[in-house]
N, CA and C atoms as a LAMMPS dump frame, in Angstrom:
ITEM: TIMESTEP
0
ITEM: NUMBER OF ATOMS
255
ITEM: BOX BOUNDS ff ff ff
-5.0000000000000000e+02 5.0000000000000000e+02
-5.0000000000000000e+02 5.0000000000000000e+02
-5.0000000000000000e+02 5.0000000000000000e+02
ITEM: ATOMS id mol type element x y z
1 1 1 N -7.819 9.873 10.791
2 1 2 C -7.387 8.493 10.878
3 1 3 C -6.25 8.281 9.873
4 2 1 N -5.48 7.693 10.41
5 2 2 C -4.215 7.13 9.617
6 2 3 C -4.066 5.535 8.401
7 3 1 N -3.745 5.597 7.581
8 3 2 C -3.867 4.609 7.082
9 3 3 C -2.466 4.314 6.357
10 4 1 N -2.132 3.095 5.976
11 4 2 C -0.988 3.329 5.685
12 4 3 C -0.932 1.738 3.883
13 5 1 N -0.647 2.372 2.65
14 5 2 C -0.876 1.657 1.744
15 5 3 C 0.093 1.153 1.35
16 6 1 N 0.49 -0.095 0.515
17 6 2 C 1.698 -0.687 0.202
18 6 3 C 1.678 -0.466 -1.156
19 7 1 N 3.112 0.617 -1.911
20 7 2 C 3.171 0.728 -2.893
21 7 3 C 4.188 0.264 -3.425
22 8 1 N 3.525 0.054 -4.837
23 8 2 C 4.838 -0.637 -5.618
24 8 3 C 4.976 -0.309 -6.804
25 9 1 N 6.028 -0.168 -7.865
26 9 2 C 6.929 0.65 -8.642
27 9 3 C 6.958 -0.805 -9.773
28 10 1 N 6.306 -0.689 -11.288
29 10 2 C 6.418 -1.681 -11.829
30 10 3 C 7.973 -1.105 -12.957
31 11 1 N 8.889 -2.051 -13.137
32 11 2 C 10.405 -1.76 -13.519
33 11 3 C 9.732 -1.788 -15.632
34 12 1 N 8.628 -2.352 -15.712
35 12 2 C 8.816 -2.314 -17.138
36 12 3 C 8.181 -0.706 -17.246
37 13 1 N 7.321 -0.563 -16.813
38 13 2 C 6.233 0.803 -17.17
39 13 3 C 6.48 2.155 -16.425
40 14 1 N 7.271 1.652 -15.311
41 14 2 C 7.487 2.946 -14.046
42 14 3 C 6.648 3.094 -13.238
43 15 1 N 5.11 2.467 -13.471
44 15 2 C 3.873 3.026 -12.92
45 15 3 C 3.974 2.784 -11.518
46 16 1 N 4.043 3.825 -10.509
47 16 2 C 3.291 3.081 -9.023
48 16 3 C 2.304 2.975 -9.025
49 17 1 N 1.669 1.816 -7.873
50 17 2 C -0.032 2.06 -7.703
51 17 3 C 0.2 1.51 -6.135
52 18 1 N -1.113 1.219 -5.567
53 18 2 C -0.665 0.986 -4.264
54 18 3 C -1.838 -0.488 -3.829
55 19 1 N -1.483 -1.024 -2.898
56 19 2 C -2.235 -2.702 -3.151
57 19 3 C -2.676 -2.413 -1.627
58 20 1 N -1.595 -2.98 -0.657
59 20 2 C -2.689 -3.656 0.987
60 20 3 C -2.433 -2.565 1.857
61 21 1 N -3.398 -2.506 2.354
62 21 2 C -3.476 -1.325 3.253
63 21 3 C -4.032 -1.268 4.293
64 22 1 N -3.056 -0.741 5.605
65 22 2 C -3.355 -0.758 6.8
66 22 3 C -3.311 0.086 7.883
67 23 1 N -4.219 -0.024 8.595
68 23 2 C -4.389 1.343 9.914
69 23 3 C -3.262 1.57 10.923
70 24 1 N -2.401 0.485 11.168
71 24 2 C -1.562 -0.018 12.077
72 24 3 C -0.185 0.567 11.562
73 25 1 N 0.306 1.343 11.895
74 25 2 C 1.683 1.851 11.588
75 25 3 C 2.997 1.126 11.838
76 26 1 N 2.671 0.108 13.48
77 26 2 C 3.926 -0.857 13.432
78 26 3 C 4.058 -2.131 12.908
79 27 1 N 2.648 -2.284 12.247
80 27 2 C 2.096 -3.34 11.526
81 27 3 C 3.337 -3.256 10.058
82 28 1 N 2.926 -2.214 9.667
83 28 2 C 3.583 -1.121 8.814
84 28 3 C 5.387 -1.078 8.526
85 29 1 N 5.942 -0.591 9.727
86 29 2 C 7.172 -0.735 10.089
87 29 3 C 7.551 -2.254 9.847
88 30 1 N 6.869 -3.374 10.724
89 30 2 C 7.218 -4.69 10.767
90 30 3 C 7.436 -4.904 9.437
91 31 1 N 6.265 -5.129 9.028
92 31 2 C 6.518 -5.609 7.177
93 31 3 C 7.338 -5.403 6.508
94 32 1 N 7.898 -3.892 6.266
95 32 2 C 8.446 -3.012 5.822
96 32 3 C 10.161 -3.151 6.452
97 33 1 N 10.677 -3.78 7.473
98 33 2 C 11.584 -4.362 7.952
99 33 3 C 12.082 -5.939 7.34
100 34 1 N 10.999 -6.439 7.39
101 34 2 C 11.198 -7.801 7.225
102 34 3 C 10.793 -8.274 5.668
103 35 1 N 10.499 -7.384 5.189
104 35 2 C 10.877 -7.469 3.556
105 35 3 C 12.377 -6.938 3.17
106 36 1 N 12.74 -6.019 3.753
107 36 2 C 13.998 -5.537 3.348
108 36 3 C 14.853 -6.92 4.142
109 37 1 N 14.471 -7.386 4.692
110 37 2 C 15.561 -8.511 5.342
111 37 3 C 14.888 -10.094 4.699
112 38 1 N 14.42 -10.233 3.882
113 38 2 C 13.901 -11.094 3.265
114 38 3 C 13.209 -12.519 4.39
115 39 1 N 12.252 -11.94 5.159
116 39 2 C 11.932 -12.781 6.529
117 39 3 C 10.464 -12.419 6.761
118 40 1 N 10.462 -13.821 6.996
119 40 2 C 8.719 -13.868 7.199
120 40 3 C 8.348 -12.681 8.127
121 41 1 N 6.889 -12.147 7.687
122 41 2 C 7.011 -11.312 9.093
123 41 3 C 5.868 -12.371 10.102
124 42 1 N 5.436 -13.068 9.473
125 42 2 C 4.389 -14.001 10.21
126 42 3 C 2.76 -12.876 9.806
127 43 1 N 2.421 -11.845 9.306
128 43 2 C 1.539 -11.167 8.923
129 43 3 C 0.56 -11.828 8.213
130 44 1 N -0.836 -12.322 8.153
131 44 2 C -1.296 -12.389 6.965
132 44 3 C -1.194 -11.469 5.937
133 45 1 N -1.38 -9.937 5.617
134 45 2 C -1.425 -9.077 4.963
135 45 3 C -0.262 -8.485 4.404
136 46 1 N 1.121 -8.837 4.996
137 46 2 C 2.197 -8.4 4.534
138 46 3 C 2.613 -8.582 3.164
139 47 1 N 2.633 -7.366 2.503
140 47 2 C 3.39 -7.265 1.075
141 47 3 C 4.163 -8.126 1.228
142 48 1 N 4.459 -8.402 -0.376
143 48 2 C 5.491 -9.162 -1.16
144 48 3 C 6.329 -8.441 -1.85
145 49 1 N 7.586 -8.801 -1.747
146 49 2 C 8.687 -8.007 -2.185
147 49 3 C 8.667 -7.667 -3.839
148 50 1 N 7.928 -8.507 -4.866
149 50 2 C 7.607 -8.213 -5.993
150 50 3 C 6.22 -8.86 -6.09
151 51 1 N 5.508 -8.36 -7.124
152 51 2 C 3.995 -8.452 -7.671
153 51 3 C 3.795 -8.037 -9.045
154 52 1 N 3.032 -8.704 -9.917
155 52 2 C 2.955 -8.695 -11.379
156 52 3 C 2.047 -7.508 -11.379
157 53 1 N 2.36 -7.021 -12.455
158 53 2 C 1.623 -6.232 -13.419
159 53 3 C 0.938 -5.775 -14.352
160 54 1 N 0.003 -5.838 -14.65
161 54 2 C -0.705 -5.211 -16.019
162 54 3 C -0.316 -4.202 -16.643
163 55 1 N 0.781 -3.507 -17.573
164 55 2 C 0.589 -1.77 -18.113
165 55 3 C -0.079 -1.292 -18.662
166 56 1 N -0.539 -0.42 -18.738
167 56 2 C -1.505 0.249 -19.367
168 56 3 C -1.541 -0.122 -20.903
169 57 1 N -0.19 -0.045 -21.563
170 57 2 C -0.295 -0.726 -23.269
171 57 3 C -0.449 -2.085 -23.401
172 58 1 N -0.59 -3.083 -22.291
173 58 2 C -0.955 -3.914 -22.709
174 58 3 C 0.699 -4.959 -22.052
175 59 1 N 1.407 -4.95 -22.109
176 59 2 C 2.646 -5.265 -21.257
177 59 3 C 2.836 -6.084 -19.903
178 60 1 N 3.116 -6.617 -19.601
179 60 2 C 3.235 -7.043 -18.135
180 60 3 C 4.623 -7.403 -17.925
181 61 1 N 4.559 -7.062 -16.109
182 61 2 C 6.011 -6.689 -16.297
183 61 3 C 5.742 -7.035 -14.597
184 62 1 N 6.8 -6.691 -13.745
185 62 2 C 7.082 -6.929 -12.524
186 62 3 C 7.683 -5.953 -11.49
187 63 1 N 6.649 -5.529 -10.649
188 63 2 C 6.607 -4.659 -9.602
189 63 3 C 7.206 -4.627 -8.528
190 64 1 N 8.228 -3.506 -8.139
191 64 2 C 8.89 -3.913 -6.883
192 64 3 C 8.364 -3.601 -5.372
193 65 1 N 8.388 -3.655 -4.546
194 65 2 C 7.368 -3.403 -3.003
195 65 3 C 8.849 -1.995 -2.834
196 66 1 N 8.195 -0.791 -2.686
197 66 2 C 8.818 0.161 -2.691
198 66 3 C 8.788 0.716 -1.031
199 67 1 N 7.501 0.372 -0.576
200 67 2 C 7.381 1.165 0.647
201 67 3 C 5.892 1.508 0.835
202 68 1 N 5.513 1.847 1.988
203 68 2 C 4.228 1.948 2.928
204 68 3 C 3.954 3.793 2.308
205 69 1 N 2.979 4.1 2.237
206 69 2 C 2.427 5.613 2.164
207 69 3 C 1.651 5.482 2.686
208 70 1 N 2.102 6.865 3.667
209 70 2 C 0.818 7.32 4.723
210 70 3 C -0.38 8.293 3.932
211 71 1 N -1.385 7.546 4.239
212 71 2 C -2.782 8.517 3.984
213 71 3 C -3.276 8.918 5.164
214 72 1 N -3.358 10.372 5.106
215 72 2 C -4.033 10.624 6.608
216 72 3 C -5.582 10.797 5.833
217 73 1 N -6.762 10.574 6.593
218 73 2 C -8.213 10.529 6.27
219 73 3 C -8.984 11.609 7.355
220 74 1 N -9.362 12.344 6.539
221 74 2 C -10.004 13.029 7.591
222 74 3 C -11.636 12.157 8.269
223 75 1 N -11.991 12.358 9.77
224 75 2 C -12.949 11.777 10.389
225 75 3 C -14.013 11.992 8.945
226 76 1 N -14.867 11.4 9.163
227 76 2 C -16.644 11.718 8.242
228 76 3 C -17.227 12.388 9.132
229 77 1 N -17.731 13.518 9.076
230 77 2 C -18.741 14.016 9.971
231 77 3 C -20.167 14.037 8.803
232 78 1 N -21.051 13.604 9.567
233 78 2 C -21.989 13.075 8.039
234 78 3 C -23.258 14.707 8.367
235 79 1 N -23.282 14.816 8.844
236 79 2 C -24.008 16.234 9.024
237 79 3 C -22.766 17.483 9.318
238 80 1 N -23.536 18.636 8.349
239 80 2 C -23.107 20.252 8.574
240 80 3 C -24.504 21.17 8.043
241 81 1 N -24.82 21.413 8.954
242 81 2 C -26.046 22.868 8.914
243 81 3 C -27.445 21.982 8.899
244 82 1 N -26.739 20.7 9.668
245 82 2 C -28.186 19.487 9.943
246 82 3 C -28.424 19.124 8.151
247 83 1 N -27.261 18.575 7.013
248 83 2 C -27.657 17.795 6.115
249 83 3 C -27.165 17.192 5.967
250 84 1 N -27.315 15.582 5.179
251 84 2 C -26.737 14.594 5.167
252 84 3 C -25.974 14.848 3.897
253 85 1 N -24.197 14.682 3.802
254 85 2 C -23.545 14.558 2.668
255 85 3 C -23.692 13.318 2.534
């Protein structure tokens, strides 16, 4: 299964981390269009082009919406040799 996370790049600390995340890839694309064009996408879930930060020393600072990362997930198969992981 595909998933796809919204990461963002904070300008005081460098840190990425990653916030909303979704299964939908043109969901994905859309957002990811219409942030770079500064336009509603009409999404509830659609990133924001910046988002605050916590740094790790204590700092706060302001995060830019960098882009979608794909996580691929492998299925759960909850039994192998008949046991439950």
């Amino acid at each position: 299964m595909k998933e796809y996370k919204a990461i963002y790049k904070c300008r005081k600390c460098g840190k990425s981390f990653g916030e909303a995340i979704t299964g939908d890839e043109r969901l994905a694309r859309k957002t990811l269009i219409c942030a770079c064009l500064e336009t509603p996408s009409g999404e509830p879930m659609s990133p924001t082009l910046y988002f605050p930060h916590s740094c790790d020393n204590g700092d706060l600072g302001v995060a830019d919406f960098i882009g979608w990362e794909k996580e691929v997930k492998e299925e759960f198969e909850p039994y192998e040799n008949g046991f439950l992981f």
